[in-house]
C-alpha positions, 0 to 999 in steps of 0.5 A, a space after each residue: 532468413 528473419 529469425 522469426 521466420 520459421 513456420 513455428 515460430 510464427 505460430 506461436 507468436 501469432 498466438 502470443 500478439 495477434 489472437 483477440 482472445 481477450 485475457 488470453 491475448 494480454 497474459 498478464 503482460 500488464 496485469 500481472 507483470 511476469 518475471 523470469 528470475 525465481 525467488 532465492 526463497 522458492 523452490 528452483 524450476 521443474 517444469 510448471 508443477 511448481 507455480 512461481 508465487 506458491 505459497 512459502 513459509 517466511 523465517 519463523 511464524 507471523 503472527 499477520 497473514 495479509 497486510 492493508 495498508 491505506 496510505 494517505 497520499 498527500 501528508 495528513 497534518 498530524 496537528 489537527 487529528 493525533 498530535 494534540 499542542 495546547 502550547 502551538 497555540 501561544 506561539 500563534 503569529 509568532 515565529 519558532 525560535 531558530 534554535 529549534 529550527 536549525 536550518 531547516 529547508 521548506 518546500 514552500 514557507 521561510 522557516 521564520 513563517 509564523 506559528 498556526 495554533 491547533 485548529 480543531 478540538 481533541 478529547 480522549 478516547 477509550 479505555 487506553 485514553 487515546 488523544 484525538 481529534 473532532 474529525 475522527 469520531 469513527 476512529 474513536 470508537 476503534 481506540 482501544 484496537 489501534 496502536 498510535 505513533 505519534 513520533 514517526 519520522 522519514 528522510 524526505 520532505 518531498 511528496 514522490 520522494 517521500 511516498 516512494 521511501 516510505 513504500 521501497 526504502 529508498 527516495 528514487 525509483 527502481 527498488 522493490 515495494 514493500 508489497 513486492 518484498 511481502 509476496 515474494 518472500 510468502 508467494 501466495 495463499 491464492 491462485 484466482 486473484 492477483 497477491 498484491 493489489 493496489 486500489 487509489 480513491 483520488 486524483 493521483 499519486 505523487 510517487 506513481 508506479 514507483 510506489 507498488 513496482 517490483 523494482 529489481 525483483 522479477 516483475 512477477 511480484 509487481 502489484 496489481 493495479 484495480 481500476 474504479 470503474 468498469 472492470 477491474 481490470 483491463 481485457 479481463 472480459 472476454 471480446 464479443 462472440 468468444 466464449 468460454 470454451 474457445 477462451 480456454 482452448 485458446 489459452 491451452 494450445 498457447 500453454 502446450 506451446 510454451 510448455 514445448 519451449 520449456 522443455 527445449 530451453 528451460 527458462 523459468 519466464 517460460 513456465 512464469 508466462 503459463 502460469 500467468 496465462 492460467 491466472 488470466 483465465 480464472 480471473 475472468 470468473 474471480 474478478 467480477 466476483 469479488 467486485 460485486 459488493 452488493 452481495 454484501 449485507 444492507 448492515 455491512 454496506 452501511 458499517 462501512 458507508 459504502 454505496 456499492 454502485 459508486 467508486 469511493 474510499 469505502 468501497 476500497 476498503 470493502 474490497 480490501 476485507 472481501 481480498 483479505 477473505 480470499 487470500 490476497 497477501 498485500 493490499 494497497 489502498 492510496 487516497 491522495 489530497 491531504 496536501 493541506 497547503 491551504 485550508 488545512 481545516 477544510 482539508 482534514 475534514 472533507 478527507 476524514 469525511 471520506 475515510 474515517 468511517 471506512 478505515 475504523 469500518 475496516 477494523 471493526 470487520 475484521 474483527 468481528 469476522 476473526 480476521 484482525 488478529 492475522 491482518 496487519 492495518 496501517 494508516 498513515 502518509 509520507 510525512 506531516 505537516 508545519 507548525 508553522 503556517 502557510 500562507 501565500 497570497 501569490 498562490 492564493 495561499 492561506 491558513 494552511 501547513 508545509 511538508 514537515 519530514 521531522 514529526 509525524 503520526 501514523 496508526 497499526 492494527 491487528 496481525 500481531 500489534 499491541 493494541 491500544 496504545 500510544 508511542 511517541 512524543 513531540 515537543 510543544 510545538 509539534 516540531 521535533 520528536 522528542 521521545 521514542 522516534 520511529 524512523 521509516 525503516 523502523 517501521 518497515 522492519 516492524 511490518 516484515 517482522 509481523 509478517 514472520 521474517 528478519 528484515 535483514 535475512 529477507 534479501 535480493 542479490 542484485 548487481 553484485 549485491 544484496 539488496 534489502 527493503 530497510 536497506 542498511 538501516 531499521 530495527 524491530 520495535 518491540 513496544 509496537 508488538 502484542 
C-alpha cells in the first residue's frame, strides 16, 4: 500500500494542496516560509499556545525596537554625496602613485587608470557642520539627526558577494540575514503582518534572496517579500465566489487536523504550520490595510513625495513608518541602480531625485510621531566607488567610477544612535580610510547592540557549530551610540 494511501491521510493532504481556498491553500508556504526548529531563545513547543515568533526579550534593554534599513543596491559613490576631496581634483588625468595603490585588483579598470576630481559641489550643514553634497538637499535639512561614517569599509568588491556580506556576514549563500538573526532573537510585536519585510524600488538585486534568506535558521524567520503592484502578496485575496466564513472554516478544519497530528507526534513545524495558516488569514484583512496609503494625510503625501497610486522609492518608505506603527520588527527597503560605472553625475543625481526626499521624509516622520528614538535608520550600499575614473570605450564606458571595497560611506539614525555627527577619515584622495575604519562586522554588531543583544551571545548551533551573524569577527562602536 502507498503511504499515502490511508483515508486520512488523503484528507488531509487534499486539504493541505488541493483546496482552492485562497491564503488558505498557500499557508504561508512562500510568504511566510515556515520553519520547524525552535529558536534556542523561545520557549520549547506546548502544543500551539506558544506562537513560534512570540515576542522575546533580547540580552539586556535596547534602545531601538524596529529597524529600517534602505539599501542602496548598486555601490553609491560616496565622492559625489559624503566624502568631500578638494585634493582628488589636482590629481585629475593623473594616475595614483602605486604605493597607495598596492596591488589592488578591479572589477573593470587597471589600477594606473587616471584620477576623476569630485564632480558635484559640497557645503556644510546644520548645527553639527555635516559635509554634503548638491544632491542631497533633503538629507541636509536632517543633518543634525543622522550620524555620518565616512570610514566604512568590507571584504568584497563584487555586487552579490558584497550585498550578501553586508546583509549575512558572510560572501556566499546560505547564512542568516540580519533581519533573520533580529527576528529570531525578539520574535515578534505583532501578529497580523509579516516581522520582517522586504520591499525593492528598481530593476534587481545583485545578491538576491540570499540577501533576506533565513539561511540555516528555521525558515520562519525568512523575510517577507512585498511586491509593488496588485497585491502585496500573492493569493492573499481570496478566489472568486469564496467568502470570508468559508475562508475561515476551511482553514480551522486544516488547523483541527494539524492540531490531531501534533498531539500524535509532536513535531514543532506542526504547530509553526498552524500558526502560519492563522497569519494567512489575518492578513487577508491587515495587508490591504496597510497598502492603503491614501489613508494618509495630502501633507504627509507630500512630506514624503510620494503619489500613492504609484509604486515608487517614496512609497516604500511610507510604508515602512506605516509597519514600524504596527509592530513590524526589520524592514528592508532595496533601491538598486547606483552602479555608476558610467556617468557617475547622472547616476547620483536621478537616484538622489528618487530617494533623498523619502529617506530624510522618513526621519523627519518618525520624529515627529515620537518613534525615531526606537527605530533604527540605516542608509548605505555594499561598497563605494574609485577614485580613479571609468572609462571604457568598448563598453560605451565614460566618466564613471569602479567598485571600490577599501572606503566608503553610510548614515544611522535614531534607536539609540548619536546624532549629529561625523565618524571616519579617508585620506586625500578618497582611497584608503585613514581613521577610525568601521568594518562591516562593526557595524552589524553596533546594530544588534542597538537592538539590546551581545552579538557574540546571539548564536545558532549548526552543524556542530555555533554560528554568528559577525561570524568570529566585529565589536561594538561605541562613538556611534547616544
Amino acid at each position: 500500500m502507498h503511504p499515502m494511501s490511508s483515508a486520512g491521510q488523503i484528507a488531509r493532504r487534499y486539504f493541505f494542496s488541493e483546496c482552492g481556498v485562497g491564503v488558505g491553500k498557500i499557508a504561508l508556504g512562500s510568504l511566510l516560509a515556515t520553519g520547524g526548529v525552535r529558536s534556542a531563545l523561545a520557549a520549547p513547543a506546548s502544543g500551539v499556545s506558544s506562537p513560534p515568533l512570540a515576542a522575546r526579550p533580547a540580552h539586556a534593554p535596547g534602545k531601538a525596537k524596529a529597524v529600517i534599513h534602505l539599501f542602496m543596491a548598486g555601490a553609491p559613490s560616496q565622492l559625489e554625496l559624503f566624502d568631500y576631496k578638494p585634493k582628488l581634483a589636482e590629481y585629475e588625468g593623473k594616475s595614483i602613485p602605486p604605493e597607495v595603490i598596492m596591488g589592488q585588483r578591479y572589477a573593470f579598470i587597471r589600477p594606473d587608470a587616471a584620477c576623476l576630481g569630485p564632480q558635484l559641489k559640497f557645503a556644510k550643514h546644520g548645527e553639527s557642520g555635516a559635509e554634503l553634497s548638491e544632491a542631497l538637499p533633503w538629507l541636509a535639512k536632517v543633518a543634525d539627526d543622522i550620524s555620518i561614517i565616512k570610514s566604512c569599509k568590507t571584504d568584497q568588491f563584487n555586487h552579490a558577494p558584497a550585498q550578501i556580506f553586508f546583509n549575512t556576514g558572510f560572501a556566499q549563500p546560505g547564512r542568516p540575514s540580519l533581519g533573520s538573526w533580529v527576528t529570531y532573537g525578539l520574535g515578534a510585536e505583532t501578529s497580523d503582518l509579516p516581522a520582517f519585510v522586504v520591499m525593492s524600488t528598481g530593476t534587481g538585486i545583485s545578491g538576491g534572496a540570499a540577501n533576506w534568506s533565513s539561511g540555516f535558521l528555521p525558515s520562519l524567520y525568512s523575510g517577507v517579500r512585498l511586491r509593488n503592484q496588485g497585491d502585496p502578496i500573492l493569493n492573499v485575496s481570496s478566489p472568486a465566489g469564496v467568502t470570508a466564513d468559508l475562508q475561515k472554516d476551511s482553514i480551522d478544519l486544516i488547523n483541527r487536523l494539524n492540531r490531531d497530528k501534533l498531539a500524535t507526534i509532536g513535531d514543532p513545524e506542526i504547530a509553526t504550520r498552524i500558526s502560519a495558516y492563522e497569519t494567512a488569514l489575518r492578513l487577508q484583512t491587515s495587508a490591504p490595510e496597510l497598502m492603503d496609503v491614501k489613508s494618509e494625510s495630502k501633507e504627509t503625501l507630500e512630506l514624503y513625495g510620494c503619489d500613492p497610486d504609484k509604486p515608487s522609492f517614496a512609497r516604500a518608505c511610507l510604508l515602512a513608518r506605516r509597519m514600524v506603527e504596527r509592530g513590524v520588527r526589520f524592514i528592508n527597503i532595496y533601491n538598486e541602480g547606483w552602479d555608476a560605472h558610467s556617468d557617475v553625475v547622472g547616476n547620483v543625481r536621478n537616484n538622489c531625485k528618487a530617494t533623498d526626499q523619502a529617506s530624510a521624509a522618513l526621519v523627519m516622520d518618525l520624529k515627529r510621531r515620537g518613534l525615531l528614538d526606537e527605530t533604527l535608520v540605516i542608509w548605505g550600499g555594499e561598497f563605494g566607488r574609485t577614485p580613479m575614473v571609468e572609462s571604457t570605450v568598448a563598453l560605451g564606458r565614460s566618466k564613471g567610477r569602479d567598485h571600490h571595497p577599501q572606503a566608503y560611506s553610510m548614515w544611522m539614525a535614531g534607536g539609540g544612535i548619536k546624532a549629529g555627527q561625523t565618524l571616519g577619515q579617508t585620506d586625500d584622495l578618497g582611497f584608503h580610510v585613514s581613521e577610525n575604519p568601521f568594518h562591516v562586522h562593526d557595524l552589524q554588531a553596533t546594530i544588534l547592540h542597538c537592538l539590546g543583544f551581545d552579538h557574540e551571545r546571539l548564536t545558532y548551533t549548526y552543524q556542530g557549530r555555533e554560528f554568528r551573524l559577525t561570524d568570529v569577527h566585529g565589536k561594538v562602536r561605541s562613538e556611534l551610540l547616544a
